[in-house]
N, C-alpha and C positions, 0 to 999 in steps of 0.2 A: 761052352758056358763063358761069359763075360761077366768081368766083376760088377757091370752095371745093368743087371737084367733086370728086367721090370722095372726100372727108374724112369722118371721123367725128368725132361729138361730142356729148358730154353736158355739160347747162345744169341745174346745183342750182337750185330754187326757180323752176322756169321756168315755172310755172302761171300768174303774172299779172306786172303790174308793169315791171322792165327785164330779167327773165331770160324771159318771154314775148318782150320784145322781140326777144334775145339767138339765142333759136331759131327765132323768124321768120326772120332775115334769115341766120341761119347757114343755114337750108333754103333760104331766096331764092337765096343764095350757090352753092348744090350741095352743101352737105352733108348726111350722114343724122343726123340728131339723135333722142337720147334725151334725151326731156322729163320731168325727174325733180321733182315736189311732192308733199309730204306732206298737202296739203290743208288745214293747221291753219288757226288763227284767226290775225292778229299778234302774237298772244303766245307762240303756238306749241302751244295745246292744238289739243283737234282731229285729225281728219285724215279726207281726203275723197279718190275716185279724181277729181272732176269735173273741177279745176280741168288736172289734168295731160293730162286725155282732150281735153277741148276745145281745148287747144292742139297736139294733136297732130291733131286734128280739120280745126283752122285750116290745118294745114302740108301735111295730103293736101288738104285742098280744091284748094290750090293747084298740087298737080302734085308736093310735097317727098315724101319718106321720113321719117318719126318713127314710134318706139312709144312709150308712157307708161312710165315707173316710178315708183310710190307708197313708195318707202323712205324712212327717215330718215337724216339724214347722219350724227346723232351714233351711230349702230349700225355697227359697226364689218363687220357680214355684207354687210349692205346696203349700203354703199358698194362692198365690189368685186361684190356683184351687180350694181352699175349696171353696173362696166367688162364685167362677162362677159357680161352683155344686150347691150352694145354690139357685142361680140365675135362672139356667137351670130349676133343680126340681121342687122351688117351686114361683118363679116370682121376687126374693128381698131378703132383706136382713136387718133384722133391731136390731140383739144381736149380740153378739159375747161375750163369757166368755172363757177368755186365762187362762186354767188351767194346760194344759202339762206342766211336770216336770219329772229331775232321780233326784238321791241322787247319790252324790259319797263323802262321809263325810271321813273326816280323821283330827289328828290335825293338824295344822300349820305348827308344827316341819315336819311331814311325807306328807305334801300336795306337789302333781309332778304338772309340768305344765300343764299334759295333766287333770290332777282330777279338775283345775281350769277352764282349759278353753273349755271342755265341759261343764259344770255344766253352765256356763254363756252363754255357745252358746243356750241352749235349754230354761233356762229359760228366761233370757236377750233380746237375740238376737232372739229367736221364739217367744216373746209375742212382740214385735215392728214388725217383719214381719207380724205375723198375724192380730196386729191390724192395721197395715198401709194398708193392702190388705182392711181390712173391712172400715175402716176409710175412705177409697176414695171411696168405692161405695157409702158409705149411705150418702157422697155429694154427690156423682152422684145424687140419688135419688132424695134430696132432702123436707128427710120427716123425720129426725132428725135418732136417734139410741142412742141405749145402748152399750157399752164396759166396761167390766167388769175382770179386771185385778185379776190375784194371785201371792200377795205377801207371806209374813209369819212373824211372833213375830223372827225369827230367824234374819229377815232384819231389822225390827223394832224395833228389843227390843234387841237380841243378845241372840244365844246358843253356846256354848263348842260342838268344830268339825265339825264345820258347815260354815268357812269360806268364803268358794268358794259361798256357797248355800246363808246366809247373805247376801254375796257384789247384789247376782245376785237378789235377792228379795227386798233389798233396791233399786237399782236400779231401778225396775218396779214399786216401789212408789213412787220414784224421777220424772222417764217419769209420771207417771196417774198425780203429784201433779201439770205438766205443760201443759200437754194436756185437761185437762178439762178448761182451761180456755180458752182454743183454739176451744173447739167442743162446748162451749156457741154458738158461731154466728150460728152455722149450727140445733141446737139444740141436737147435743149429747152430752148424760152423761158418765163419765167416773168416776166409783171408782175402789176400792182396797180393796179386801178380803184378810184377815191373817188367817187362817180356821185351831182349831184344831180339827182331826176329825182321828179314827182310818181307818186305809187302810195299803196298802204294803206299801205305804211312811215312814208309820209311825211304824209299826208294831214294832219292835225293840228301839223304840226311848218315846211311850208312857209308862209307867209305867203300869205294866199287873194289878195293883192295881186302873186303871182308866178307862184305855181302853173301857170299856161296857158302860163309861157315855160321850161317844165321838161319836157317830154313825156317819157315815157320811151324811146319810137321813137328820140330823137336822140343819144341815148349809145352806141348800139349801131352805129353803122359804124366807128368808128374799133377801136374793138374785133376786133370782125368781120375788120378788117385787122389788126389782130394775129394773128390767128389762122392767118393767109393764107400763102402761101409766102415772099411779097415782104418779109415781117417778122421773114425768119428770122435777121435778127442783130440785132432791137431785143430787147431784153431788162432786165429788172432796174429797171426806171421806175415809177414812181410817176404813172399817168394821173388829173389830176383832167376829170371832164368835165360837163358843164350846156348842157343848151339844144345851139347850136351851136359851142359856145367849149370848143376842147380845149387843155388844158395840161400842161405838165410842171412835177411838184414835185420841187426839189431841193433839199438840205441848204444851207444856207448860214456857212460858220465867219467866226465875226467872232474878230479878236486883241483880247484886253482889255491883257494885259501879258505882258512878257517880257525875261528877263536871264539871263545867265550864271550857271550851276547852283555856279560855285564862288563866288558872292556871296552865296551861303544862302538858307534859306528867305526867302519875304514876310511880314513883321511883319503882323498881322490888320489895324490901323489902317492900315497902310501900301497893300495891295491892296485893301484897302476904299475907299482916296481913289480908285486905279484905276478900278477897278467904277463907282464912284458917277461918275466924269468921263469915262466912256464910254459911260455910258446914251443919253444924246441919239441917239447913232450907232446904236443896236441896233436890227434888223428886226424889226419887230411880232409877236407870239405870236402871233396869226391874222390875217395880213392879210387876209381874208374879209370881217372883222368890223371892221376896223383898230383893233387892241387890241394 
């Protein structure tokens, strides 16, 4: 028995990487998964049936249920074909983990409009298609659901040439940080994975002095129990995960200054000595990085 039996579920980008991971073990689990990749290259051109067939390959081997789907996320048909494949296949619909992503990293100075605004149409704008597509059947249903967003510390925290990719992964923690209080009534959960984890995304961008303690297999359990029944009142979080070390990121307010609104505005000079004599105290911009 798996804790996901009889569940359904579609994994964006599930061809290789941590969303193969994602549908491995969601099918380990008991669940029937739709394995959805476009097949592109990391940049996102391209597109191939193989990568999505072999992982669904991998999952019958095993004794799971998957089919493939080759759509794009940022198409707006194609995403609720994913939900109604799911529908058709296996009766409903009750995961959804939006992990399609390209990289088209460059700095600032050299970033063209086109590097910006693909990089947001796929991540951005594909994880709100796909989850709008899901998000309205499992009201339809009526039997709550899991959606399970990927963001990244790049959105969250901040990396060097990674702008486009940033805006578009803060973003999808902005949408999850409003939409879960919205899938309360219905009873879906909605979090937000930051996952570092070696793949082609990252292949160039991890430190080859790391890489072997990042697999992408080990991000995927705790997840997987999100997705699970036993997690049906965790919601609204911010998962960063690595290796075997899961965490939770939460906001932190620090008090710089404060006084009685009928003492008037702060003189600029005057809040300025504040600010400046509360620096020492402030939590790092990226503790990741300790910056």
């Amino acid at each position: 028995m798996g804790m996901l039996d009889g569940k359904v579920a579609i994994v964006t980008g599930a061809g290789g990487g941590i969303g193969r991971a994602h549908a491995l073990l969601l099918a380990k689990e008991g669940a029937a998964v739709v394995v959805n990749d476009l097949g592109g290259a990391r940049d996102g051109s391209g597109a191939s049936s193989s990568m999505a067939d072999a992982v669904v390959a991998e999952i019958r081997a095993a004794g799971g249920k998957a089919v493939a789907n080759y759509g794009s996320v940022t198409d707006k048909a194609a995403a609720q074909a994913m939900v109604d494949q799911a529908v058709r296949e296996f009766g409903k619909l009750d995961i959804l983990i939006a992990n399609a992503g390209i990289l088209r990293d460059k700095s600032f100075k050299n970033m063209d409009d086109a590097m910006w605004d693909v990089v947001l149409e796929v991540h951005l704008r594909g994880t709100y298609l796909t989850t709008k597509a899901a998000y309205d059947r499992m009201i339809e249903q009526g039997t709550g659901g899991r959606i399970i967003m990927t963001s990244s510390t790049s959105g969250l925290l901040g990396n060097f040439g990674q702008t486009n990719y940033g805006a578009a992964k803060a973003g999808i923690a902005g949408f999850m940080r409003c939409l879960w209080l919205e899938g309360l009534k219905y009873g879906i959960t909605v979090n937000v994975l930051a996952p570092t984890a070696m793949s082609r995304m990252t292949e160039d961008i991890l430190p080859d002095a790391v890489k072997d303690r990042f697999p992408p297999e080990n991000v995927s359990p705790a997840i997987v129990f999100l997705c699970s029944d036993d997690a049906r009142e965790i919601s609204g979080r911010q998962w960063l995960i690595g290796g075997n070390n899961v965490s939770l990121l939460s906001w932190q307010v620090t008090s710089i200054a404060d006084r009685p609104l009928e003492e008037g505005p702060w003189a600029v000079a005057e809040i300025g000595e504040k600010i400046l004599a509360s620096k020492a105290g402030w939590p790092p911009v990226n503790p990741l990085r300790g910056l």
